[in-house]
Residue frames as a rotation matrix with the C-alpha (Angstrom) as fourth column:
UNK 1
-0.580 0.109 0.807 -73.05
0.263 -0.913 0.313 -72.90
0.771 0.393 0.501 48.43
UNK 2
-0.049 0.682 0.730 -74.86
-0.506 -0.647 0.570 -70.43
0.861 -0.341 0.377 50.64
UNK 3
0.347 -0.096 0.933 -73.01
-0.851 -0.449 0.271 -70.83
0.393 -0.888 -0.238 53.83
UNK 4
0.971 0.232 0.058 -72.61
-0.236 0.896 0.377 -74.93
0.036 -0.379 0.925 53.32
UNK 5
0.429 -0.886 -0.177 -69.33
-0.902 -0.432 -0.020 -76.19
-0.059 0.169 -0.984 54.45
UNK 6
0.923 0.356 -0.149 -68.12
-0.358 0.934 0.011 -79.81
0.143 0.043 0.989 53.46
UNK 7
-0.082 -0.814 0.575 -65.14
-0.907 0.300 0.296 -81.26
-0.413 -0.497 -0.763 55.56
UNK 8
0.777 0.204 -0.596 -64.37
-0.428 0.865 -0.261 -84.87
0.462 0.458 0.759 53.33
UNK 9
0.572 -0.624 0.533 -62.39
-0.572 0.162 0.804 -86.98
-0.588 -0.765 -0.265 55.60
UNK 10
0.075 -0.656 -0.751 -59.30
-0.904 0.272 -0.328 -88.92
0.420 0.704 -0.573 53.37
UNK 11
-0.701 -0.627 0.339 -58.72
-0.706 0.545 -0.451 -92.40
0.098 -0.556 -0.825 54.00
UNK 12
-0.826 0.022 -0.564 -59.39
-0.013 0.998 0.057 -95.42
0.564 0.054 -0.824 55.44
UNK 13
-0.866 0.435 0.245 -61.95
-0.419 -0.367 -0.830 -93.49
-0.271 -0.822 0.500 58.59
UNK 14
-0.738 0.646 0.195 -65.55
0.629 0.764 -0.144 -95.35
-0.242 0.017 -0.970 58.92
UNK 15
-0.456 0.655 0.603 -68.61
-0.051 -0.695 0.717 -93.86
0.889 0.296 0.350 58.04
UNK 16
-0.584 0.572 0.575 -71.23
-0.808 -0.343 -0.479 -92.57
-0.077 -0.745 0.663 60.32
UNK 17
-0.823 0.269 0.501 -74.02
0.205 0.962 -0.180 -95.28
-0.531 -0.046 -0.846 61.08
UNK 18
-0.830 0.300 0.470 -76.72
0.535 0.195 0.822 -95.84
0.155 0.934 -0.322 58.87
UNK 19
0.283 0.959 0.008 -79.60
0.959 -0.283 0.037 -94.50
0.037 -0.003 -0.999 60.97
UNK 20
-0.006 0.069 -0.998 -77.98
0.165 -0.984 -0.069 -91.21
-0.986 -0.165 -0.006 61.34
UNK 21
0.033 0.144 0.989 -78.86
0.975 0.211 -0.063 -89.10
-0.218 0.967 -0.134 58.50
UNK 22
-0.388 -0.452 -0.803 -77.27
0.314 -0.884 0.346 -85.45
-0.867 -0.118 0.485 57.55
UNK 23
0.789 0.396 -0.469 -78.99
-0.146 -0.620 -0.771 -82.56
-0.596 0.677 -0.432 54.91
UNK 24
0.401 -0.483 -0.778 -75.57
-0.901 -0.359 -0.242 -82.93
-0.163 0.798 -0.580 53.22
UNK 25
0.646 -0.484 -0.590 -74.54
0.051 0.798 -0.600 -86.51
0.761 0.358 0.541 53.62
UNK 26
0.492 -0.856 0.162 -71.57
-0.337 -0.015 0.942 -87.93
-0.803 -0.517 -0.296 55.00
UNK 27
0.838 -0.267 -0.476 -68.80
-0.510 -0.071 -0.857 -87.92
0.195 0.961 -0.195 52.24
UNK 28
0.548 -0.813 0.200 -65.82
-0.277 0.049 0.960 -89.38
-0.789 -0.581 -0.198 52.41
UNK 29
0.741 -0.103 -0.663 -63.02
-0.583 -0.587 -0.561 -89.37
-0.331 0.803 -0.495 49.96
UNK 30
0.212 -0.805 0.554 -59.84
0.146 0.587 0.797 -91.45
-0.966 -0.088 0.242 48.21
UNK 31
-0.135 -0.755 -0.642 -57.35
-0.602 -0.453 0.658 -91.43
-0.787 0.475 -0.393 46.24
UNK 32
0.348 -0.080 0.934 -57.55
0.354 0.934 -0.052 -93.56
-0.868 0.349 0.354 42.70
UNK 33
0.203 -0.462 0.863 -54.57
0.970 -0.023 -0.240 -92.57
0.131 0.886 0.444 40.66
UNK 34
-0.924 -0.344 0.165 -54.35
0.362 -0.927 0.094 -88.74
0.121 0.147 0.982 40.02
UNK 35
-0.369 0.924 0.099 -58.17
0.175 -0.036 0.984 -88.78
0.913 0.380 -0.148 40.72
UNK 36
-0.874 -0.167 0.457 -59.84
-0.426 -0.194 -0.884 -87.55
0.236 -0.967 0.099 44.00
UNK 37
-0.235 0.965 0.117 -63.31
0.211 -0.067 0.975 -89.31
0.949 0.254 -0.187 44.32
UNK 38
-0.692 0.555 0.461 -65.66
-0.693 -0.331 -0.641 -87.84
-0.203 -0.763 0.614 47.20
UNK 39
-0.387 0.896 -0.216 -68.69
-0.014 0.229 0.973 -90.20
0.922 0.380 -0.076 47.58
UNK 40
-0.887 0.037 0.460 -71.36
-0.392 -0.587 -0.709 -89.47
0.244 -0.809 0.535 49.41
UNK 41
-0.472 0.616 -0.631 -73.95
0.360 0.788 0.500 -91.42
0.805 0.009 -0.594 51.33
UNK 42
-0.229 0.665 -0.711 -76.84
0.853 -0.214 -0.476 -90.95
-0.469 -0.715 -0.518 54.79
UNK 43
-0.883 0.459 0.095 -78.44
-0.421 -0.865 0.273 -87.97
0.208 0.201 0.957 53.10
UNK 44
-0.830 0.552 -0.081 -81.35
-0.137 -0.342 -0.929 -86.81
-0.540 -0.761 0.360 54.82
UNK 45
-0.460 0.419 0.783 -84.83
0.828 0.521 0.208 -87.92
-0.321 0.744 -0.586 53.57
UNK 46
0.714 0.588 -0.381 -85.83
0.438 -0.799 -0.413 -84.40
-0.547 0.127 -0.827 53.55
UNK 47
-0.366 -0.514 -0.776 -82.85
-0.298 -0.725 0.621 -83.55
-0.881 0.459 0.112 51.37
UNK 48
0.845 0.452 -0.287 -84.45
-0.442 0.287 -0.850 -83.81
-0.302 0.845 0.442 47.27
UNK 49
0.080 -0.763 0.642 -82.44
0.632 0.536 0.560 -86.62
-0.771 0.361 0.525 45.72
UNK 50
-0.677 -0.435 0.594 -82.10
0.731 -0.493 0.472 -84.15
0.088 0.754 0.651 42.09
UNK 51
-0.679 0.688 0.255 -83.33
0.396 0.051 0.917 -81.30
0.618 0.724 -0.307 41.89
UNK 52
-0.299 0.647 0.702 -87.18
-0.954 -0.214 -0.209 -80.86
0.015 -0.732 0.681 43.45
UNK 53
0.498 0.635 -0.591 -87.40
-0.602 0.743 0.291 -84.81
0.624 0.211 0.753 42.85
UNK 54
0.146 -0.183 -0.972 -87.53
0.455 0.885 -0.098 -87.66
0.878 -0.429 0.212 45.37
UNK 55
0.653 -0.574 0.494 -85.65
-0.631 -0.052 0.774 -87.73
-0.419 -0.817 -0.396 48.67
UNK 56
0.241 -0.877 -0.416 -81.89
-0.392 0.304 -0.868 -88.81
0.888 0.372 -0.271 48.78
UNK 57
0.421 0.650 0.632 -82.80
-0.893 0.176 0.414 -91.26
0.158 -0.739 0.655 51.25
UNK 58
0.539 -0.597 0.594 -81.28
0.249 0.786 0.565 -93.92
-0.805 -0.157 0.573 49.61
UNK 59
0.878 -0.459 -0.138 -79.12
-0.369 -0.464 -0.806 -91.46
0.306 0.758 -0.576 47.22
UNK 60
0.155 -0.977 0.148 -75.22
0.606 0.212 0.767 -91.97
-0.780 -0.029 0.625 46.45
UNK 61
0.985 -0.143 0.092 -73.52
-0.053 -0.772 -0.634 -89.04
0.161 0.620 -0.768 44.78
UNK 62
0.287 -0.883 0.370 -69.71
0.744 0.449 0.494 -90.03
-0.603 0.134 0.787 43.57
UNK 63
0.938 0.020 -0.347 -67.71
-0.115 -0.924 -0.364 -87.07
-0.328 0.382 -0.864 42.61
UNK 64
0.481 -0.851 0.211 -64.69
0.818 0.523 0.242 -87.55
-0.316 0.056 0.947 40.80
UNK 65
0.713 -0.450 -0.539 -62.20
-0.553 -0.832 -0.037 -84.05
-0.432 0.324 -0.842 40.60
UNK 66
0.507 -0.520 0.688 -59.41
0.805 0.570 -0.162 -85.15
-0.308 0.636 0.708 37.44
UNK 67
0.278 -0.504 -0.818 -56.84
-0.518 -0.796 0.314 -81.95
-0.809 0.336 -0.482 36.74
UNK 68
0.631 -0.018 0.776 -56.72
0.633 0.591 -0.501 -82.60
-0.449 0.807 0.384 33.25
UNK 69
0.582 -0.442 0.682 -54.21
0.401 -0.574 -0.714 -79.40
0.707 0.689 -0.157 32.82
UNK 70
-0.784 -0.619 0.047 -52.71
0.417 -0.580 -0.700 -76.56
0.461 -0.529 0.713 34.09
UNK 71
-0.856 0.423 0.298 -55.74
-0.482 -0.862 -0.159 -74.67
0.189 -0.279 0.941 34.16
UNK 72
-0.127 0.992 0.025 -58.63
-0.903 -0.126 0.411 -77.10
0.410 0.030 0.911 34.42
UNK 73
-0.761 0.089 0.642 -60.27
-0.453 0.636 -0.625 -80.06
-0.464 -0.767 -0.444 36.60
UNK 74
-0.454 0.662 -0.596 -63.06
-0.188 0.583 0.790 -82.46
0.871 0.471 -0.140 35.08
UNK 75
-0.717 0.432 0.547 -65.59
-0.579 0.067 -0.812 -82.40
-0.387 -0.900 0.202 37.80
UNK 76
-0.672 0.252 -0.697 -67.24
-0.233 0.821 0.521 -85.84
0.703 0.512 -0.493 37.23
UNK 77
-0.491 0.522 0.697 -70.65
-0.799 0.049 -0.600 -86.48
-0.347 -0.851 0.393 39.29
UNK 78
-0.626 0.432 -0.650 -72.63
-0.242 0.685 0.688 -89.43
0.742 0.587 -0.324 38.99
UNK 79
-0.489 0.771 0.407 -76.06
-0.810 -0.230 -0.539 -89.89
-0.322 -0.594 0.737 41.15
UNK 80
-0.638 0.441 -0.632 -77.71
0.127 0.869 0.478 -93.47
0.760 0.225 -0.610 41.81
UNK 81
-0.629 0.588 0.509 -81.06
-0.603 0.044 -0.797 -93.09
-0.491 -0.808 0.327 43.96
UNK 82
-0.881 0.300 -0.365 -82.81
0.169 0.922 0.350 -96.43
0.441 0.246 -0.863 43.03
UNK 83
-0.545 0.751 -0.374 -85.45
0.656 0.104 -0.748 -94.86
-0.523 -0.652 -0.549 44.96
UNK 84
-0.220 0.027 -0.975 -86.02
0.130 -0.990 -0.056 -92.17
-0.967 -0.139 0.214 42.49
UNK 85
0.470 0.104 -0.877 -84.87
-0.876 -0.065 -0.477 -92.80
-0.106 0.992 0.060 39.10
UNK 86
0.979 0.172 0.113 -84.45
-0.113 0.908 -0.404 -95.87
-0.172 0.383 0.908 37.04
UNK 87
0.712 -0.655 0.253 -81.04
0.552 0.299 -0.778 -95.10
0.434 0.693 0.575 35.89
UNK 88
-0.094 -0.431 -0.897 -77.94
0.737 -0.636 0.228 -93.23
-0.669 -0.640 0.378 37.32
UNK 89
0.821 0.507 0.264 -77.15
0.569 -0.763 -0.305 -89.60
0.047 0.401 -0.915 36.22
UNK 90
0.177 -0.969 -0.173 -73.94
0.663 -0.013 0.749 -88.56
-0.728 -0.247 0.640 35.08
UNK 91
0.995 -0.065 0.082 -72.52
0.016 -0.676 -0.737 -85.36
0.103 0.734 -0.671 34.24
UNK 92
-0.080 -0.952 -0.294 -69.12
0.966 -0.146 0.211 -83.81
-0.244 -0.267 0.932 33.61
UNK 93
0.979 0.202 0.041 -68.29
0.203 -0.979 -0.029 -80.17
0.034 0.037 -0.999 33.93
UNK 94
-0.087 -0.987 -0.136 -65.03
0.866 -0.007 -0.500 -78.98
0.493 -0.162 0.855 33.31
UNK 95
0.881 0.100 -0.463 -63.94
0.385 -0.721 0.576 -76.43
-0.276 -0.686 -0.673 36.00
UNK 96
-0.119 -0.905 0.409 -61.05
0.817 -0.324 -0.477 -73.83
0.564 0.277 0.778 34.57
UNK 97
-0.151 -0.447 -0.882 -59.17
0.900 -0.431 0.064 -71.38
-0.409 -0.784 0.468 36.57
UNK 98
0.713 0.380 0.590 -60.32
0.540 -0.833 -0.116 -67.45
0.447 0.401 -0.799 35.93
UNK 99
-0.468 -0.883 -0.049 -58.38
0.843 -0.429 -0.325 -65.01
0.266 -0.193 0.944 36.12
UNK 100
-0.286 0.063 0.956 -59.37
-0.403 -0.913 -0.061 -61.98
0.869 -0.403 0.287 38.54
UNK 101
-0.782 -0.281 0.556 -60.90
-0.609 0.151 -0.779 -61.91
0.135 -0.948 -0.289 41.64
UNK 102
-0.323 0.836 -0.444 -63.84
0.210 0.521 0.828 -64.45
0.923 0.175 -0.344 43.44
UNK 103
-0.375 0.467 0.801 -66.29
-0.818 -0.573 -0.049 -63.29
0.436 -0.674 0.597 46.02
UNK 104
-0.982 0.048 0.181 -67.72
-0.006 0.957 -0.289 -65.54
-0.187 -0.285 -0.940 48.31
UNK 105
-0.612 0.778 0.143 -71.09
0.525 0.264 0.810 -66.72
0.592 0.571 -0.569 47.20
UNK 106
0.226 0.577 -0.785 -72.65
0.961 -0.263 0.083 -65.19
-0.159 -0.773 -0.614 50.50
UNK 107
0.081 -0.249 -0.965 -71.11
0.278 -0.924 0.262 -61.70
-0.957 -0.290 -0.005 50.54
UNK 108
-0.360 -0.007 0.933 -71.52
0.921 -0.160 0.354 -61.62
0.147 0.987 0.064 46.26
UNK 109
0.507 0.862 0.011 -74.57
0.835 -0.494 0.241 -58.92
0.213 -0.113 -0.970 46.86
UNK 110
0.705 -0.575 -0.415 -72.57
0.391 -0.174 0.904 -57.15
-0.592 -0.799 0.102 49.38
UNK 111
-0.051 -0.996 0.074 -69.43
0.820 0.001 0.573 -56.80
-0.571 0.090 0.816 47.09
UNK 112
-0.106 0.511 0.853 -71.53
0.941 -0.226 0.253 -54.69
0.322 0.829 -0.457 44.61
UNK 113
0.647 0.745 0.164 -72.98
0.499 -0.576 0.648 -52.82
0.577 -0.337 -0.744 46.90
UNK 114
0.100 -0.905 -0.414 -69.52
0.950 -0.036 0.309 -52.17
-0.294 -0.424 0.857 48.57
UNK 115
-0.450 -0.308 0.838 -69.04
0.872 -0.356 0.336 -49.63
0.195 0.882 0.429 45.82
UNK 116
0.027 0.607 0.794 -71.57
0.452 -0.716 0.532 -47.28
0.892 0.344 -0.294 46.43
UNK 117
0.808 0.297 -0.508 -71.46
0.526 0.025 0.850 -47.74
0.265 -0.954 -0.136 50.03
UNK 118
-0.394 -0.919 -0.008 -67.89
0.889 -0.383 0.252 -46.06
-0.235 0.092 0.968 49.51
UNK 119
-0.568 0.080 0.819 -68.83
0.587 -0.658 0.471 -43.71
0.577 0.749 0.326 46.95
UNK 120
0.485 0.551 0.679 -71.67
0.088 -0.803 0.590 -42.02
0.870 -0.226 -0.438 48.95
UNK 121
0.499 -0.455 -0.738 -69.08
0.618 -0.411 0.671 -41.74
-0.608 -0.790 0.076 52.41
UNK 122
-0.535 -0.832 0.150 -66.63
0.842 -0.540 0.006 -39.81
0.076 0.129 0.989 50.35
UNK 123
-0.310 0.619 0.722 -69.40
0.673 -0.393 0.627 -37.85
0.672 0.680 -0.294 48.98
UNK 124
0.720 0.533 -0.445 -70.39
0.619 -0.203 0.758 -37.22
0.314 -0.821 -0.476 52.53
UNK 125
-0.064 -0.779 -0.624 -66.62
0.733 -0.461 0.500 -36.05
-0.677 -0.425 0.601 53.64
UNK 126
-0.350 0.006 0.937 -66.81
0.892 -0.305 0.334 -33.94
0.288 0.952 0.102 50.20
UNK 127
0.127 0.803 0.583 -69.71
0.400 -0.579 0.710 -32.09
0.907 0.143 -0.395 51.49
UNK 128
0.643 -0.248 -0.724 -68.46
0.668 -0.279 0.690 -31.98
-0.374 -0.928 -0.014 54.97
UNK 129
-0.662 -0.746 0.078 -64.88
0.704 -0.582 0.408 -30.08
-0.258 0.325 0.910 53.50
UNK 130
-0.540 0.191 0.819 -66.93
0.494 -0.717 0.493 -27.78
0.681 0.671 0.293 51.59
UNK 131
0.705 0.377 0.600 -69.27
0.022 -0.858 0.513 -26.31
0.709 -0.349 -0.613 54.35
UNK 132
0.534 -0.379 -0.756 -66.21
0.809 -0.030 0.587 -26.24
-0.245 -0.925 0.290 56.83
UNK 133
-0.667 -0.566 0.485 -64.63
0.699 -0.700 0.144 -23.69
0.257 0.435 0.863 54.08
């Protein structure tokens, strides 16, 4: 969200080296079954491991996407920072397809405001026509 873009390389490709460390990680992804998992590792100690807690310094965040239909994915996360919390942290969220349109998260505001920003040009041509009569 808000502008972040995450390229997850497939495969067999190495990771980055340990001392380098990225605000989002370095992810990388594979195949196990009909499952995609994404797991990510080198997050930045200035990124919070959950949250406003810790640093994800020595975080690991294992995402597992599962189409469990037509319409829906099982987004499976699971978060081990031994530096943080005693225990991992594991959610699932099912993610189902909507029907209309989606905005990007950045230009949401914007789309809203889209509306009016129309509405008061016509208005404007309106008023133009009328004193040109």
């Amino acid at each position: 969200m808000v502008h972040d873009a995450r390229i997850v390389p497939l495969g067999e490709r190495g990771r980055i080296d340990d001392n380098i460390r990225q605000w989002s990680g370095d992810s990388r992804g594979y195949w196990e079954g009909d499952t995609l998992v994404v797991m990510t590792k080198n997050f930045s100690e200035y990124t919070p491991s959950f949250s406003r807690f810790g640093n994800a310094k020595d975080k690991t965040l294992t995402e597992r996407f599962t189409r469990v239909s037509y319409d829906t994915i099982d987004y499976e996360w699971t978060l081990d920072d031994p530096s943080t919390f005693t225990d991992t942290i594991k959610a699932v969220l099912p993610m189902t397809k909507v029907a209309g349109q989606l905005y990007e998260y950045g230009c949401h505001e914007g789309n809203y405001g889209m509306l009016n920003i129309l509405r008061g040009e016509r208005m404007k041509e309106r008023r133009a026509a009328q004193d040109s009569n």
